[in-house]
Backbone as a chain_set.jsonl record, in Angstrom:
{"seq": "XXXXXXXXXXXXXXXXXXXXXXXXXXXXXXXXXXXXXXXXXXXXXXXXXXXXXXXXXXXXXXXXXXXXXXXXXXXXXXXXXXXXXXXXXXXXXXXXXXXXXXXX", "coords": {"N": [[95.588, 139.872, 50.049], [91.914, 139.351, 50.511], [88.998, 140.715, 48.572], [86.994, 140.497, 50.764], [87.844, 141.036, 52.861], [89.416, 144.06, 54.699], [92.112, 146.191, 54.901], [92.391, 148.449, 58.004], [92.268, 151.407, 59.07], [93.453, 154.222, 61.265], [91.463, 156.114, 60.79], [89.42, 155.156, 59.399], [88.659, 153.583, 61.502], [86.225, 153.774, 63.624], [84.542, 154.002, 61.898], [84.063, 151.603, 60.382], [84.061, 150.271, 62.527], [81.504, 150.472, 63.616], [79.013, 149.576, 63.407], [76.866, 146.095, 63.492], [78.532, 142.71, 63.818], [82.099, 142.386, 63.782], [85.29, 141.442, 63.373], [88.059, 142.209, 64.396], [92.026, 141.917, 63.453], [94.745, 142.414, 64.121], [97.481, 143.003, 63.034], [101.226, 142.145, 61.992], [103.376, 142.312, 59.163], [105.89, 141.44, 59.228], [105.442, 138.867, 61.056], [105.483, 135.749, 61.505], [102.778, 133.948, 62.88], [100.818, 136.26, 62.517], [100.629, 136.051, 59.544], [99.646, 133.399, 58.76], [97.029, 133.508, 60.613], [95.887, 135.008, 58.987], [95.543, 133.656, 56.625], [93.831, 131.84, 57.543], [91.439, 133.627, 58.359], [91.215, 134.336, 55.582], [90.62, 132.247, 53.967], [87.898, 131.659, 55.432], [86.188, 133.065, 54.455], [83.706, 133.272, 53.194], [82.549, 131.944, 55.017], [82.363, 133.324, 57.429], [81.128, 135.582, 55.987], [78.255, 134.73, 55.688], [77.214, 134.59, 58.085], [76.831, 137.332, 58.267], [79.619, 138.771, 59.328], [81.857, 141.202, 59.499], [85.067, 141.878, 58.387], [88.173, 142.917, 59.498], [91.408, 144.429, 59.021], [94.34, 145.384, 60.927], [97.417, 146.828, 60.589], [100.077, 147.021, 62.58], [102.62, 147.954, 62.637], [101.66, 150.395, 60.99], [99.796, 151.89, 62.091], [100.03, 151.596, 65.217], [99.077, 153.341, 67.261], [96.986, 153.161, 66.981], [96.791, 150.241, 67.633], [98.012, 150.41, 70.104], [95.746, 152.063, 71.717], [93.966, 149.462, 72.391], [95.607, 147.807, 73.568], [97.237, 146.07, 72.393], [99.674, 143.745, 72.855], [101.115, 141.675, 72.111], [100.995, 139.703, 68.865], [99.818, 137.542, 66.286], [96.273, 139.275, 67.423], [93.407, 139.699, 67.819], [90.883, 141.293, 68.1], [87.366, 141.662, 69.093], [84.085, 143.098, 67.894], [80.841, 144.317, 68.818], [78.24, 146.559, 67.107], [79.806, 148.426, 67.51], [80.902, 148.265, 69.857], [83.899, 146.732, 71.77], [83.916, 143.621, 72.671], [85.398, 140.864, 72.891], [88.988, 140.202, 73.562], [91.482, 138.268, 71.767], [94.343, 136.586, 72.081], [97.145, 135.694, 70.132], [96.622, 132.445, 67.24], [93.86, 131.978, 66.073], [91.214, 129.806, 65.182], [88.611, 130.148, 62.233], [86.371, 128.542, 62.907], [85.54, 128.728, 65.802], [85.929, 131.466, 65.708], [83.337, 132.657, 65.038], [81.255, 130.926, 66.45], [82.036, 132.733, 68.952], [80.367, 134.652, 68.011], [77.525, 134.041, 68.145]], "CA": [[94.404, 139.989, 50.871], [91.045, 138.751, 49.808], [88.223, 141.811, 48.815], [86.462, 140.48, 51.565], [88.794, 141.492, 54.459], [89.432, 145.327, 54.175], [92.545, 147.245, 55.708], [91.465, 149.19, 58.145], [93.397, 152.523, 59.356], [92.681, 155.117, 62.743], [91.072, 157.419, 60.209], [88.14, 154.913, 59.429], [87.946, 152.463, 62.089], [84.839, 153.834, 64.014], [82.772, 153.968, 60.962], [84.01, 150.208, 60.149], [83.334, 148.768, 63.537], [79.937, 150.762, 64.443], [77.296, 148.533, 63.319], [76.921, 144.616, 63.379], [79.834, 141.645, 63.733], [83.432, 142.64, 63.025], [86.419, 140.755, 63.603], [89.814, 143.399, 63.306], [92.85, 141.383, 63.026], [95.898, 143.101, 64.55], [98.894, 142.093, 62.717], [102.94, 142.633, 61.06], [103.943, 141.536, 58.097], [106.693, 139.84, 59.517], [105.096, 138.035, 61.739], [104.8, 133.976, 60.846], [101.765, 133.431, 62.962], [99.873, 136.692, 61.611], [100.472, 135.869, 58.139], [99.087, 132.041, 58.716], [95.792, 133.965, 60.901], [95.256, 136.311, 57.221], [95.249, 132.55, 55.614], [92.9, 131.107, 58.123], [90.263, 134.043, 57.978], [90.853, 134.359, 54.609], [89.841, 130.821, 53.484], [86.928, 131.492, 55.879], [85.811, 134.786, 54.146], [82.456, 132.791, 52.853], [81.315, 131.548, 56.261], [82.098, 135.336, 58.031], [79.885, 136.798, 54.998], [76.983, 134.123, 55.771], [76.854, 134.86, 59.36], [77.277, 138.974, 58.697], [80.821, 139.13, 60.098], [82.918, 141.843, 58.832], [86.581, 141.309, 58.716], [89.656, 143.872, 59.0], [92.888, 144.328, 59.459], [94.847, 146.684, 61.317], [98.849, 146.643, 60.479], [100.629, 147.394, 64.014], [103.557, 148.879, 62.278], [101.76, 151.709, 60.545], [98.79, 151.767, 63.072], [100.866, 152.074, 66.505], [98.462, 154.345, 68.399], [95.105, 152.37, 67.402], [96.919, 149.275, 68.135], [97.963, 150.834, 71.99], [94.495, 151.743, 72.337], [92.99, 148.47, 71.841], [96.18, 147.156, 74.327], [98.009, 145.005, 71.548], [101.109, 143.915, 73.234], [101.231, 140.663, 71.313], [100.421, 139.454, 67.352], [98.052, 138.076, 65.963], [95.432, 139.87, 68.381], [91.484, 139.515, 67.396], [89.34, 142.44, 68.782], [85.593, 141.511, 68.016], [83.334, 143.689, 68.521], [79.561, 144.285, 68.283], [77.465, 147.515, 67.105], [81.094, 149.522, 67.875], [81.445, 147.849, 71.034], [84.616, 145.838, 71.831], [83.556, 142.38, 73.149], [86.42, 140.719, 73.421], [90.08, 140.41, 72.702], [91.765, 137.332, 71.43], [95.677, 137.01, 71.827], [97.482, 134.035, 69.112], [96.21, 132.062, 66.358], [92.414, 131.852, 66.161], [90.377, 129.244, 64.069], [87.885, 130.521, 62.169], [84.697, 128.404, 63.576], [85.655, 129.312, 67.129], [85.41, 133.002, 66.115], [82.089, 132.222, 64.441], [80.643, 130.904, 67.449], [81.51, 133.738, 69.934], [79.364, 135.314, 67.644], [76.351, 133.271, 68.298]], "C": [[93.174, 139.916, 49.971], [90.238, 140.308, 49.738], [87.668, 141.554, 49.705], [87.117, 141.066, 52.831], [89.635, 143.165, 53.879], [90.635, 145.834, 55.272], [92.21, 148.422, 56.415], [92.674, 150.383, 59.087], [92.63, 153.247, 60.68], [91.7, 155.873, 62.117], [89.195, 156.615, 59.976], [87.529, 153.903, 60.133], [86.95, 152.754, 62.976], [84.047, 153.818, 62.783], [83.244, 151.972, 60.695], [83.914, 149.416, 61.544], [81.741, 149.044, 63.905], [78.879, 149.841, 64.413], [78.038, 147.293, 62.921], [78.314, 143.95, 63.978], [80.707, 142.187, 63.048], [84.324, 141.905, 64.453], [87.591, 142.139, 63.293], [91.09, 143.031, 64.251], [94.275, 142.567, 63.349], [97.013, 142.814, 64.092], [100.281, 142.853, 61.973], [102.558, 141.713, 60.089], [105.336, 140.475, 58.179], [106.574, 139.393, 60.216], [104.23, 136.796, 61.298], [103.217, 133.897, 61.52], [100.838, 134.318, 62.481], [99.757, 136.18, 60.671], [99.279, 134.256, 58.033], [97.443, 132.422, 59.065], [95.131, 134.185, 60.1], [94.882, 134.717, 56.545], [93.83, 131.857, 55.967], [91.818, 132.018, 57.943], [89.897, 134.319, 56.522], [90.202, 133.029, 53.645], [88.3, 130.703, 54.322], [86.037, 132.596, 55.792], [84.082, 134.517, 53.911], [81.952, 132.45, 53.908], [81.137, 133.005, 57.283], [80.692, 135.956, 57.121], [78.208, 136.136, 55.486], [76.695, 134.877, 57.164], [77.074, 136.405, 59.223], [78.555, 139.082, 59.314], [81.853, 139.883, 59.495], [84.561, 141.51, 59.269], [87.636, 142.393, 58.429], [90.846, 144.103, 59.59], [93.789, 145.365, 59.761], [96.829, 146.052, 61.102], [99.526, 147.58, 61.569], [101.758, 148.247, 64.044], [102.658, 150.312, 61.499], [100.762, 152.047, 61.635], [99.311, 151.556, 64.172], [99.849, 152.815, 67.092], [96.957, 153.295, 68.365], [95.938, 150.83, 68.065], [97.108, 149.543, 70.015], [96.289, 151.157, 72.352], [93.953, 150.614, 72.348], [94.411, 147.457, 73.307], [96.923, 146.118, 73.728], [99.593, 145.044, 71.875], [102.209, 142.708, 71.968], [100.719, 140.581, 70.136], [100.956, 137.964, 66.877], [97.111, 138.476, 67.168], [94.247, 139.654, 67.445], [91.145, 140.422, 68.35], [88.163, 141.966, 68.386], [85.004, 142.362, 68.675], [82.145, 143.857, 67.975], [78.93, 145.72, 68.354], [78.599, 148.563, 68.024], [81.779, 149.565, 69.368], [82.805, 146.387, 71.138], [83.892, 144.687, 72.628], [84.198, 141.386, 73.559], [87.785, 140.432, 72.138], [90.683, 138.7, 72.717], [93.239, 137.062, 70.981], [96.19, 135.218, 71.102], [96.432, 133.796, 68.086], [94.283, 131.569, 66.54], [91.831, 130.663, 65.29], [89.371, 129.682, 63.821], [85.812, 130.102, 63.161], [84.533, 128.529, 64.49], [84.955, 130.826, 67.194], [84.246, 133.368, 65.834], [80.942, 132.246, 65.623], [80.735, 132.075, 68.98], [80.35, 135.139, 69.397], [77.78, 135.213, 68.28], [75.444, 133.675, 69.503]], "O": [[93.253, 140.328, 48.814], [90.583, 141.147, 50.57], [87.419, 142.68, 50.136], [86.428, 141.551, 53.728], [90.285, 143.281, 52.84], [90.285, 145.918, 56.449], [91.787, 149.397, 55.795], [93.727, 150.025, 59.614], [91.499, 152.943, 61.06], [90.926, 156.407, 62.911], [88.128, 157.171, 60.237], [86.456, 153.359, 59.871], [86.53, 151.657, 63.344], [82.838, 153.592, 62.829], [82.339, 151.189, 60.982], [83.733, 148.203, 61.648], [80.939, 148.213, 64.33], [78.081, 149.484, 65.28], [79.13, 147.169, 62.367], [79.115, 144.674, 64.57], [80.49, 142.535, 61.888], [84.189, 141.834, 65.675], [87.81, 142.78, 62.265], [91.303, 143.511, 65.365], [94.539, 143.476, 62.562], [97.731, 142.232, 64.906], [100.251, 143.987, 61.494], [101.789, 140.752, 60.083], [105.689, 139.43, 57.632], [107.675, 139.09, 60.675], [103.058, 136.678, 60.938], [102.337, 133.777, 60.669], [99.874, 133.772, 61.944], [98.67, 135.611, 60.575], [98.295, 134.193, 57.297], [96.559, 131.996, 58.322], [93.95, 133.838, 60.067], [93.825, 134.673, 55.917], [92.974, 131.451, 55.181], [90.922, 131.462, 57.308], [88.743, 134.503, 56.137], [89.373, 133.128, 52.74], [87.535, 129.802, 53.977], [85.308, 133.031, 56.683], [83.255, 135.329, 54.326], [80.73, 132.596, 53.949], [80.111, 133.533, 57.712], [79.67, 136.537, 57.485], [77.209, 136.844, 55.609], [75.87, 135.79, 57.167], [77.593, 136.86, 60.242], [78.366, 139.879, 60.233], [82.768, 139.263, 58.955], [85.003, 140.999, 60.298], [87.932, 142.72, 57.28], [91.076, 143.873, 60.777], [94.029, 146.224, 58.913], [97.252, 144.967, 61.499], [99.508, 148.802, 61.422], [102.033, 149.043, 64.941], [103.305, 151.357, 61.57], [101.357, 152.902, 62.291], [98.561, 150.604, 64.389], [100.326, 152.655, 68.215], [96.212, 152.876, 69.252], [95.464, 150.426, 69.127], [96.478, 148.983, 70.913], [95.699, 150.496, 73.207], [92.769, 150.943, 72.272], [93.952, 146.476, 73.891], [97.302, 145.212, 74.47], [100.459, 145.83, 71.489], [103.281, 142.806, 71.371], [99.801, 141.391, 70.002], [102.053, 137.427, 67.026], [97.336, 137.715, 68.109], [94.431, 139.432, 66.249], [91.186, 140.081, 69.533], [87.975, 141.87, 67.174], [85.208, 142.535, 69.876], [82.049, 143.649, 66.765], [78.966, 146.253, 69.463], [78.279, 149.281, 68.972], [82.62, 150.295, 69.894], [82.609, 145.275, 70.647], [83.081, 145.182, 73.41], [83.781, 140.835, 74.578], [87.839, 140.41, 70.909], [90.327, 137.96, 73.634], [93.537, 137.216, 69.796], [95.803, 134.088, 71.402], [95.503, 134.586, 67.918], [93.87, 130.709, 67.318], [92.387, 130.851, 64.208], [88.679, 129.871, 64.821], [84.845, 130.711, 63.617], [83.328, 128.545, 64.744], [84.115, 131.323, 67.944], [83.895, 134.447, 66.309], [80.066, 133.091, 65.803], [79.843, 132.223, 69.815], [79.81, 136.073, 69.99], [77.093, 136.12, 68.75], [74.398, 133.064, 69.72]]}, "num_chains": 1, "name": "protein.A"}
């Protein structure tokens, strides 16, 4: 995982979504299409940073309760949310300039 994209746990994910653009990445480790998602935002870690878009990652196996709150039945999942508000959810493989633009 790149320093740009930060694991993110129940313990500190209100202080990491409260303010601005965040993306948080719902995923297993053995899951093929997460792992490919982690490749895709991670090669797109420089256009997230331009546009302010924080990026993190919640792991569904140790994280089980934040993932049920958030309704993650499926993975990869995308939550975005703005200023600690969810905005929306995003079930499967994402491309980064898609998630870019629901920024916009």
């Amino acid at each position: 995982m790149s320093n740009a994209i930060s694991n993110v746990s129940e313990k500190d994910f209100a202080s990491f979504t409260a303010q601005g653009n965040v993306i948080i990445d719902f995923w297993a480790s053995w899951c093929g299409p997460c792992r490919m998602q982690g490749q895709i935002l991670e090669q797109a870690e420089a256009d997230f940073a331009a546009k302010s878009i924080k990026v993190g990652k919640v792991n569904v196996d140790e994280e089980g309760e934040l993932a049920r709150k958030f309704g993650v039945s499926s993975i990869p999942t995308l939550v975005l949310f703005k200023d600690g508000k969810a905005i929306k959810t995003l079930v499967g493989m994402q491309q980064a300039d898609a998630l870019i633009r629901l920024f916009d």
